[in-house]
ROTITOR-759284 format. One record per residue: residue in one letter; x, z, y of N, C-alpha, C, O in turn. Coordinates in steps of 0.2 Angstrom, whole numbers, padded with zeros to 4 digits, always signed. Each point is the difference from the previous one (the first is absolute). Last residue first. Layout:
// residues N
AXZYXZYXZYXZY...
// end
This chain:
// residues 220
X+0105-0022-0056+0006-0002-0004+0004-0006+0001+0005-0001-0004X-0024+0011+0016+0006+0003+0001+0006+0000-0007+0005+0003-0001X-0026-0016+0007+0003-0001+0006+0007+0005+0000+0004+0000+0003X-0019+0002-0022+0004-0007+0000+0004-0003+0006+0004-0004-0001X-0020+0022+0002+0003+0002-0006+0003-0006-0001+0002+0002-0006X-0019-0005+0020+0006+0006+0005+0005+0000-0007+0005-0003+0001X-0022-0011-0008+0003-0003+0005+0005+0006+0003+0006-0002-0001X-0020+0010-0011+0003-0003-0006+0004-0004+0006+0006+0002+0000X-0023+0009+0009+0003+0003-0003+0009-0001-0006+0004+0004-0001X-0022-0019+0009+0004+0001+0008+0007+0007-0004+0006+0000+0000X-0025-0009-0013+0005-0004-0001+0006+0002+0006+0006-0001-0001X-0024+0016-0001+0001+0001-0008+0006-0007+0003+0006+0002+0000X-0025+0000+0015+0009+0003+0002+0004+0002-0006+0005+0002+0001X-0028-0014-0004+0004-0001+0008+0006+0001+0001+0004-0004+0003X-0014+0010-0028-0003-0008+0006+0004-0002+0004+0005-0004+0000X-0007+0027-0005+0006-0003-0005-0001-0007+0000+0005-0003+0001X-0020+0015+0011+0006+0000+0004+0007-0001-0006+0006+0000+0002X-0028-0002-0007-0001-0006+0008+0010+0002+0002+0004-0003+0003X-0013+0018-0021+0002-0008-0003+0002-0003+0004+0005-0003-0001X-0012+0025+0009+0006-0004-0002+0004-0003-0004+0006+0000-0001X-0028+0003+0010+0006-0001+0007+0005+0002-0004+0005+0000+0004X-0023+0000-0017-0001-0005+0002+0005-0001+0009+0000-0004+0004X-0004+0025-0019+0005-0007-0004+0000-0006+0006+0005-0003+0001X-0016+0022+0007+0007-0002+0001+0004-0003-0006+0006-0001-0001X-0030-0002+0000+0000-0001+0008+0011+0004-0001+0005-0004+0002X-0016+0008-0020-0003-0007+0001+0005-0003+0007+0005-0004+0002X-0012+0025-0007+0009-0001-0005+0000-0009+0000+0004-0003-0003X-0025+0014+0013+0008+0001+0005+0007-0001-0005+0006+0000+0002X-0028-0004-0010+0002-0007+0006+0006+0004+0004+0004-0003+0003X-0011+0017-0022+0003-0008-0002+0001-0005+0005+0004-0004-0001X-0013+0025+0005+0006+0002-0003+0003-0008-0002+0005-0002+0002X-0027+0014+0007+0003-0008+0003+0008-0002-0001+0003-0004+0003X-0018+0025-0008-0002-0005-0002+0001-0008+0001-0002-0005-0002X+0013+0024+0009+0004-0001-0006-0005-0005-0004+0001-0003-0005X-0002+0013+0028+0003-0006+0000+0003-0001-0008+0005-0004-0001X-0017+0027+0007-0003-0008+0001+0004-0005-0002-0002-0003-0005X+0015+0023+0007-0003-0003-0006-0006-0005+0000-0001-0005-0004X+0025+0009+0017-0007-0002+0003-0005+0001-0007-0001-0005-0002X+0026+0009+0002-0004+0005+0004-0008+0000+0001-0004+0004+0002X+0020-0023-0014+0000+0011-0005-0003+0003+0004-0004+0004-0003X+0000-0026+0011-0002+0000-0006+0001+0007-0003-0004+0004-0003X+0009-0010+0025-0004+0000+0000-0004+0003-0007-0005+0004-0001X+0030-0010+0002-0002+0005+0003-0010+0001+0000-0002+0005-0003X+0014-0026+0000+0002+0006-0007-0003+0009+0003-0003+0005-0003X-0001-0025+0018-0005+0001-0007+0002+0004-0004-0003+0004-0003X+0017-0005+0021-0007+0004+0002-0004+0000-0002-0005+0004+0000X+0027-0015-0007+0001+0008+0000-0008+0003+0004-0002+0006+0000X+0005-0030-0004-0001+0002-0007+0001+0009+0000-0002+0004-0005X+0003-0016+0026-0007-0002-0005+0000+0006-0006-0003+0005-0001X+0023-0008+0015-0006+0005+0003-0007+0000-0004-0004+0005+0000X+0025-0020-0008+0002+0008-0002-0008+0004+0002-0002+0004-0004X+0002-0028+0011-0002+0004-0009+0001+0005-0002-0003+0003-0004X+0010-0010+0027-0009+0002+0000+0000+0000-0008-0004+0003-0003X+0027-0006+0008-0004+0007+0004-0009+0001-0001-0004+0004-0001X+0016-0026-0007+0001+0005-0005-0002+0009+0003-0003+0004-0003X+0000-0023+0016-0005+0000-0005+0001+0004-0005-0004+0003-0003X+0017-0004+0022-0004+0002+0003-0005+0000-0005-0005+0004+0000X+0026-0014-0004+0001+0007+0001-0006+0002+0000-0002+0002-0005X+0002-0023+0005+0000+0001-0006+0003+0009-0003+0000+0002-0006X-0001-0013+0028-0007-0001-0004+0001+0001-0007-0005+0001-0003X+0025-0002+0016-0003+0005+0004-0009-0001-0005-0003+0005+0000X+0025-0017-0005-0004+0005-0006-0005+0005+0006-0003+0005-0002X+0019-0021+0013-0002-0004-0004-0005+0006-0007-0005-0003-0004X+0019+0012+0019-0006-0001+0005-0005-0005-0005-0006+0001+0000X+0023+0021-0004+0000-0007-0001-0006-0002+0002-0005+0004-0001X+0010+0018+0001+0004-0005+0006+0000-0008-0001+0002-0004+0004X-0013+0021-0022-0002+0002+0009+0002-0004+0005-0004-0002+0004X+0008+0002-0030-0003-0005+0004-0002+0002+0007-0001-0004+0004X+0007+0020-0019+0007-0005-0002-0002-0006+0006+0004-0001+0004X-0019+0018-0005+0004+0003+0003+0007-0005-0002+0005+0000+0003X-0025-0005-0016-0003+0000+0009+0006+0004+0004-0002+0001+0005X+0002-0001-0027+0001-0005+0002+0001-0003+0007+0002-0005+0003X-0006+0029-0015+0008-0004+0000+0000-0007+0003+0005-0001+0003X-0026+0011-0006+0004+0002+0005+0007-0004+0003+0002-0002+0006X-0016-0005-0026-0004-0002+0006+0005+0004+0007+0002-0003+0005X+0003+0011-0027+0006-0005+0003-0004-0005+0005+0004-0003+0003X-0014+0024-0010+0006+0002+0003+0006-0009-0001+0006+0000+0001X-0028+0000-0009-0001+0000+0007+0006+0002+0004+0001-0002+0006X+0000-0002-0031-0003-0005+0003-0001-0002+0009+0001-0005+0004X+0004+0024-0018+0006-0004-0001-0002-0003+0005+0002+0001+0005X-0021+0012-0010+0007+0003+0005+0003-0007-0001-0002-0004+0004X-0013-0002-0016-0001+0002+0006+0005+0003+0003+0003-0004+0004X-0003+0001-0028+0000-0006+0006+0000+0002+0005+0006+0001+0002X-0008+0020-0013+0008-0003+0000+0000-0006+0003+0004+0000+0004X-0023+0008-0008+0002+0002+0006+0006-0003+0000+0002-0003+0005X-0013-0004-0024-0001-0003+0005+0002+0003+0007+0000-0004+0005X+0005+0012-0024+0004-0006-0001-0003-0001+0007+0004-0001+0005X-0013+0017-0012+0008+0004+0003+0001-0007+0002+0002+0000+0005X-0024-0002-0017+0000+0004+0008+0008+0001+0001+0000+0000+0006X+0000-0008-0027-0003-0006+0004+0001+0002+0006+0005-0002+0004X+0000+0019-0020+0006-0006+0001-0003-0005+0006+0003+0000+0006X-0020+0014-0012+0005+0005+0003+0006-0006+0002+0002-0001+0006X-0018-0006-0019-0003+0001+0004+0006+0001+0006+0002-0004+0004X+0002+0007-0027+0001-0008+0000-0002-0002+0010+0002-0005+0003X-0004+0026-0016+0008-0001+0003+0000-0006+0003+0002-0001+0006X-0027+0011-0005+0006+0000-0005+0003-0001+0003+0000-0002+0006X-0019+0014+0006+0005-0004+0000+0004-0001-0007+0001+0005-0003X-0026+0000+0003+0004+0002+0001+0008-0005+0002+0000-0006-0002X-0026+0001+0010+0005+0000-0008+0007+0003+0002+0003-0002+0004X-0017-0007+0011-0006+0005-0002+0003+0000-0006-0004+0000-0004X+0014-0021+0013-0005+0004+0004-0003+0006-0004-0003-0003-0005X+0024-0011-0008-0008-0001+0002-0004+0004+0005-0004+0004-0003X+0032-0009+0001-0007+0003-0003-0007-0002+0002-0002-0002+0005X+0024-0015-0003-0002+0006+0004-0005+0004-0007-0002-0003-0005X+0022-0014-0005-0008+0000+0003+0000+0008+0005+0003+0006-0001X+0021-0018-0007-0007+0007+0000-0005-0002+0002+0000-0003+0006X+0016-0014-0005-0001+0001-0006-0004+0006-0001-0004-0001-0005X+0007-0008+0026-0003-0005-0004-0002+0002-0009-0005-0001-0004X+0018+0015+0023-0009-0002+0002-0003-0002-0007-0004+0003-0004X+0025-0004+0006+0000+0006-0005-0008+0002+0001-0004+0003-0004X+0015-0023+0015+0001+0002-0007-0004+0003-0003-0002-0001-0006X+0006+0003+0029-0005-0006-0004-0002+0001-0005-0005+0003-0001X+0023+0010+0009-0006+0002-0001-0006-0002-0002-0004+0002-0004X+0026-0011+0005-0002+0002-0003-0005+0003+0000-0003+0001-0005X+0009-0012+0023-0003-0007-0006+0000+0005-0007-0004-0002-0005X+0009+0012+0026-0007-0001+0000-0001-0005-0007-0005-0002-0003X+0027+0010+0004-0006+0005-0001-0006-0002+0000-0003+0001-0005X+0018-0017+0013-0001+0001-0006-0001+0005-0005-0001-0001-0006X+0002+0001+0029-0005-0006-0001+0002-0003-0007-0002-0005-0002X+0016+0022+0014-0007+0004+0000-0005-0008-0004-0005+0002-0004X+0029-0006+0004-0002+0004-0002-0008+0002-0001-0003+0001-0005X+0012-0016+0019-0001-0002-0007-0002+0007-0003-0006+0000-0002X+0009+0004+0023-0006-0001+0001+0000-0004-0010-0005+0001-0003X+0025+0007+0009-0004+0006-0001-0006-0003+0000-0004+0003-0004X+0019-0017+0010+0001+0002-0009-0005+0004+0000-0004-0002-0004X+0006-0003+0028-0002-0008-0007+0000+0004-0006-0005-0001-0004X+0016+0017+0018-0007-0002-0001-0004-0004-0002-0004+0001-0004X+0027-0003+0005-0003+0008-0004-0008+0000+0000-0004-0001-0005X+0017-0017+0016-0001+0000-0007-0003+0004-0004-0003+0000-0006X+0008-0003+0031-0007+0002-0003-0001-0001-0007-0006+0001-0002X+0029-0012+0013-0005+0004+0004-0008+0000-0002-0004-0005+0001X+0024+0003-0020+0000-0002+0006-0007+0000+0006-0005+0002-0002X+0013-0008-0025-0001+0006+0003+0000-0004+0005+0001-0006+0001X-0018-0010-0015+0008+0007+0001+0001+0004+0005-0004+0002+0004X-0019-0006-0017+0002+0000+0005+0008+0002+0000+0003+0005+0000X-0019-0006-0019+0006-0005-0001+0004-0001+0009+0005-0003+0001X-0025+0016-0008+0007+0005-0003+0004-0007+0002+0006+0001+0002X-0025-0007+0003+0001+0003+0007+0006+0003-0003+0005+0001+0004X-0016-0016-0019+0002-0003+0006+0004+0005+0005+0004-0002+0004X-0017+0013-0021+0006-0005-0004+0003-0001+0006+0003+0004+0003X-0025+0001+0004+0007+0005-0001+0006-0001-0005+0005+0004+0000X-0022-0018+0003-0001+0001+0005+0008+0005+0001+0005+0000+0003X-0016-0005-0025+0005-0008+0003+0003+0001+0007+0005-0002+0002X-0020+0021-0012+0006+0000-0004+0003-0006+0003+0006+0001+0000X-0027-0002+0009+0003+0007+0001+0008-0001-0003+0005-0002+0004X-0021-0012-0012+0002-0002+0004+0004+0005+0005+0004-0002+0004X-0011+0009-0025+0004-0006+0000+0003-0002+0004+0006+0000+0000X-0024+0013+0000+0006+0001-0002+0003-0002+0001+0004+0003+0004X-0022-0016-0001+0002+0003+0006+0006+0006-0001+0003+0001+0005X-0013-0008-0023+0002-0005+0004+0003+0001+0005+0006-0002+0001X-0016+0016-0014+0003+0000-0003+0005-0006+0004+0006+0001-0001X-0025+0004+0005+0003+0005+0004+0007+0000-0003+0004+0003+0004X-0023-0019-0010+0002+0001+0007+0005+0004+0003+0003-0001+0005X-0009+0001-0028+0003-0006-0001+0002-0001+0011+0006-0002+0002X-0021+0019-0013+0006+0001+0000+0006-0004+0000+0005+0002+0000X-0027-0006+0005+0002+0005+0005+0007+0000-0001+0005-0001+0004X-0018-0009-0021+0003-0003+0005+0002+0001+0008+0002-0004+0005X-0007+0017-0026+0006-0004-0001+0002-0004+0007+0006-0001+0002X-0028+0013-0006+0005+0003+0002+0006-0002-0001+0004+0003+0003X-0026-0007-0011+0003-0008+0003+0006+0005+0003+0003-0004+0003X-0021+0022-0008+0002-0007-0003+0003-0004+0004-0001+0000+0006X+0010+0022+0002-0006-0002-0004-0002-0006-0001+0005-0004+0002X+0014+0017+0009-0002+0002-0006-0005+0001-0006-0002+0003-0005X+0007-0015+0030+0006-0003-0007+0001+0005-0007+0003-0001-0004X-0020+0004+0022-0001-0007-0001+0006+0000-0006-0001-0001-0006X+0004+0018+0021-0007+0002-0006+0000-0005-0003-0001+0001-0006X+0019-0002+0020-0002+0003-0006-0004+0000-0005+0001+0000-0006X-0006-0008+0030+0005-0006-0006+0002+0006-0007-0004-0001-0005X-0018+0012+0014+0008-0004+0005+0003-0004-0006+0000+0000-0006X-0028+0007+0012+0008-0001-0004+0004-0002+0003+0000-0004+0004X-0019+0006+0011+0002+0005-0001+0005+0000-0006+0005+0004+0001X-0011-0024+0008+0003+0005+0005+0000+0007-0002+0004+0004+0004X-0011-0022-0019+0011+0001+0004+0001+0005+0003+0005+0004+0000X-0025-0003-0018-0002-0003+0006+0008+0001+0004+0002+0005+0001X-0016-0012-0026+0007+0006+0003+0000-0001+0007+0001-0006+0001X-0014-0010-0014-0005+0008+0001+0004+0006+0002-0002+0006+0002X+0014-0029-0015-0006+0000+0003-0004+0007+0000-0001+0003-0006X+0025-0013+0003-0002+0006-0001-0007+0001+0004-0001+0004+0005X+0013-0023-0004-0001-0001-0007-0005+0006+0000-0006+0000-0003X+0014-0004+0024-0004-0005-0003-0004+0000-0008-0005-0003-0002X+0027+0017+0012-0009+0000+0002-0005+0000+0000-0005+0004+0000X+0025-0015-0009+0000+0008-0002-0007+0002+0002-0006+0000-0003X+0017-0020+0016-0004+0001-0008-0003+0006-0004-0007+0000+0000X+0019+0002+0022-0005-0004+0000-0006-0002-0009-0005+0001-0002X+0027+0010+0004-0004+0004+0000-0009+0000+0002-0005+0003-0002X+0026-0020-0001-0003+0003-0007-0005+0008+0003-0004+0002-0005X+0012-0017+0021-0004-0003-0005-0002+0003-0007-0005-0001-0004X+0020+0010+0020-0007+0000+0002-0005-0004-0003-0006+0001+0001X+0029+0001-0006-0003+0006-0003-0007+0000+0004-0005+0004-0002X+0019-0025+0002-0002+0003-0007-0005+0008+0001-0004+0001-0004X+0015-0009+0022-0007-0004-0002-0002+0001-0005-0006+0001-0002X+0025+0011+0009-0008+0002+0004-0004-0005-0003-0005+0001-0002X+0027-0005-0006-0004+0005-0002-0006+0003+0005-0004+0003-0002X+0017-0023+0005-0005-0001-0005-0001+0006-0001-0005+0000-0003X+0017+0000+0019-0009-0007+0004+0000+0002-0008-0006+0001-0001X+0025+0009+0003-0003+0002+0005-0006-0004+0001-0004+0000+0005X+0019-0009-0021-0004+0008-0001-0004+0000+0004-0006-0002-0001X+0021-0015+0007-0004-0001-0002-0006+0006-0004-0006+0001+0000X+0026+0005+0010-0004-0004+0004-0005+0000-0002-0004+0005+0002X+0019+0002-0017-0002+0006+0002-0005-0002+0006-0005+0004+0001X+0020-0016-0018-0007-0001-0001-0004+0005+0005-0006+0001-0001X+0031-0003+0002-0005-0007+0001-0006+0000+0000-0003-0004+0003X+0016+0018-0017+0000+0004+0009-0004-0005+0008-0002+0001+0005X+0005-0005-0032-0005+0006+0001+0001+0001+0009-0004+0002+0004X+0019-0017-0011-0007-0005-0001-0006+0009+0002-0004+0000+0004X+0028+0005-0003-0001-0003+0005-0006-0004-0003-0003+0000+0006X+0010+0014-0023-0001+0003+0007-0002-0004+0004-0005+0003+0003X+0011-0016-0020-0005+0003-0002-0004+0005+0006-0005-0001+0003X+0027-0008+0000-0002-0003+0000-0011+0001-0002-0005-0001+0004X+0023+0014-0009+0001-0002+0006-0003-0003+0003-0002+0002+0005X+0006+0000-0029-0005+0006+0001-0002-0002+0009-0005+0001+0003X+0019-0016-0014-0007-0003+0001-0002+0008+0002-0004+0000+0005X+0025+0002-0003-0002-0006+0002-0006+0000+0001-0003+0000+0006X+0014+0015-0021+0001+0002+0007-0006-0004+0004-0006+0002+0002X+0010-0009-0022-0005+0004+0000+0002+0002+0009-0004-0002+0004X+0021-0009-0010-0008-0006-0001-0005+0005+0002-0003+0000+0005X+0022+0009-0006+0002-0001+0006-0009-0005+0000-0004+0000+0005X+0012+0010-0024-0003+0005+0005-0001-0003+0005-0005+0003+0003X+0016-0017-0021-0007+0000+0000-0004+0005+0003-0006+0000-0001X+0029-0004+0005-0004-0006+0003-0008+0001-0002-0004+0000+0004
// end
């Protein structure tokens, strides 16, 4: 009886964590643009467009970067809880697979949050090294399931914009990631472009983050 209780509430517990994953989607971008908004604010004579959120979070007031990213972890990890919960049956594999990669992205957050990047003009340490891996690691995961989605969604008419938005943040974020390692000019503007693809894809854990979660309940 007393397994069966635990059985119960842990069940239970699951299901409020899996409930919470909606509402994530609108509180982790506001949280994390607010707190970069702050951050900013604070760090009078640092200019955004050349620091990047990084830089911001391994210097003063840098908690509240970490408090942004850490959020939006978070909301990563409620997103792909929902998608493992897909049962079996037409596209289940993939549902799982997309949980998968998007709780990758919610570990690399993490591992963002806890390594600070290196200081420009300073040798790399480990703590640097962790950060630079952690964050490719987002990236891939993150654009290889922009793929996965846009191919689960093709024939469905009702996600046709929300196919379309997820293709222009993979294209955004693949011609800034690109301009950045190739362009070295464009590295004085290193922060408006890590600026500019956070900023499509907050809007797209915002906009298509619930739709997401919507297909993952439509197959159970």
């Amino acid at each position: 009886m007393e397994k069966d209780l635990h059985k119960i509430n842990g069940r239970r517990f699951f299901n409020i964590v899996l409930n919470l994953a909606v509402p994530a989607c609108f509180i982790g971008p506001s949280v994390m643009v607010a707190a970069d908004v702050v951050t900013i604010a604070l760090n009078h004579g640092i200019n955004p467009i050349k620091q990047s959120i990084s830089g911001f979070e391994a210097g003063p007031y840098g908690w509240l970067e970490k408090i942004g990213i850490i959020t939006v972890a978070m909301t990563f990890l409620f997103i792909g809880m929902n998608l493992l919960t897909a049962k079996d049956g037409q596209e289940s594999r993939e549902l799982k697979l997309g949980g998968v990669l998007l709780l990758i992205v919610a570990f690399g957050f993490l591992m963002t949050s806890l390594f600070n990047t290196h200081v420009i003009g300073t040798p790399m340490s480990y703590r640097g090294l962790i950060h630079r891996i952690s964050f490719e690691i987002v990236s891939a995961a993150f654009y290889l399931f922009c793929l996965l989605f846009i191919l689960l969604v093709r024939h469905r008419p009702g996600f046709k914009y929300f196919s379309i938005y997820t293709g222009l943040t993979f294209l955004v974020a693949f011609g800034l990631l690109l301009a950045i390692n190739f362009a070295p000019d464009v590295n004085d503007y290193f922060g408006l472009c890590e600026r500019i693809i956070t900023g499509f894809n907050l809007v797209w854990i915002a906009a298509v983050g619930p739709q997401v979660i919507k297909l993952s309940k439509a197959r159970q």
